[in-house]
N, C-alpha and C positions, 0 to 999 in steps of 0.2 A: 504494500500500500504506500501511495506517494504521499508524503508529507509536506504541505506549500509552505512555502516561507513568505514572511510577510517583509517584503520586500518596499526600498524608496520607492516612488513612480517612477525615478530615470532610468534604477533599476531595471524594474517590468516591462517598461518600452524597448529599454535595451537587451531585453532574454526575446521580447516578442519579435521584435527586429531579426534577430539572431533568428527565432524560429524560422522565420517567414524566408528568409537570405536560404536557411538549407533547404526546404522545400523545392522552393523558386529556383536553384541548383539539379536538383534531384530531377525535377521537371526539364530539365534545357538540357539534361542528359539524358532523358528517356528512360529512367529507370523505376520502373514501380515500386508499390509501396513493398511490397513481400519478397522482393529480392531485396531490396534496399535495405530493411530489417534484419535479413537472412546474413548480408554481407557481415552489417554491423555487429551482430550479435543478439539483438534483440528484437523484442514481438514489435506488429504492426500495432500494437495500441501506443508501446512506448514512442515510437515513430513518430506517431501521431500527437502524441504530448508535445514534444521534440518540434515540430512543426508550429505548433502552437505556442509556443515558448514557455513551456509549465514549468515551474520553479522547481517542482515536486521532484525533476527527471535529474538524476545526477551528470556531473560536470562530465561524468567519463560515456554519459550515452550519446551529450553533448561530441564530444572529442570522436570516436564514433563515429557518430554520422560526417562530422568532416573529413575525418581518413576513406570512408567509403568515396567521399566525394573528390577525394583530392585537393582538401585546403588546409590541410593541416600545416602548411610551414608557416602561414601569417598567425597560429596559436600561439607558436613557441617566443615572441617579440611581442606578446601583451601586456606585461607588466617586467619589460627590457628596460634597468635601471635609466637609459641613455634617451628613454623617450618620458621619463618621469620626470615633468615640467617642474611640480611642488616639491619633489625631494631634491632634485637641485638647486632649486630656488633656496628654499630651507640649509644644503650644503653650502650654499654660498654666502650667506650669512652670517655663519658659524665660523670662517675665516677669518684669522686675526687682521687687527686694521694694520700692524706693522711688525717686524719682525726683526728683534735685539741684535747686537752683534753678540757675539758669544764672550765672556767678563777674558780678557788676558790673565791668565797664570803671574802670581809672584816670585 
């Protein structure tokens, strides 16, 4: 039994999206829903969740459906230190305003 999480809106819009994006994929390849399940591993219901962006379906039915689809390399670069605006923002902050010379020895 799926268990929904109670999710922000940007959230929700952003799983829905997501569902709709694999579907919409899954469609422009021509692959049905019961092979498409079968690749991935799991039932045409979960699929179907999956499609719908159900919070319920775990991140790896998610992952999944994109290897069946072939989009798995833009997963691996979603929280890539190097595109995390606010932790470098925040790291750049945290740098000193100047930097001592080191005391000479007596």
């Amino acid at each position: 039994m799926s268990r929904k999480l109670h999710l922000p809106i940007p959230a929700r819009k952003a799983l829905k999206k997501l569902g709709k994006d694999i579907r919409d994929a899954r469609l422009r390849r021509r692959i049905g829903t019961e092979l498409m399940a079968e690749r991935a591993g799991f039932s045409r219901i979960t699929l179907n969740k999956i499609e719908q962006g159900d919070s319920g379906v775990s991140v790896g039915g998610y992952v999944s459906a994109l290897f069946v689809l072939g989009m798995l390399d833009r997963l691996k670069d979603i929280a890539d230190a190097r595109h995390d605006l606010i932790g470098l923002m925040l790291e750049e902050e945290r740098l000193p305003k100047r930097i001592r010379a080191p005391k000479a020895e007596k």
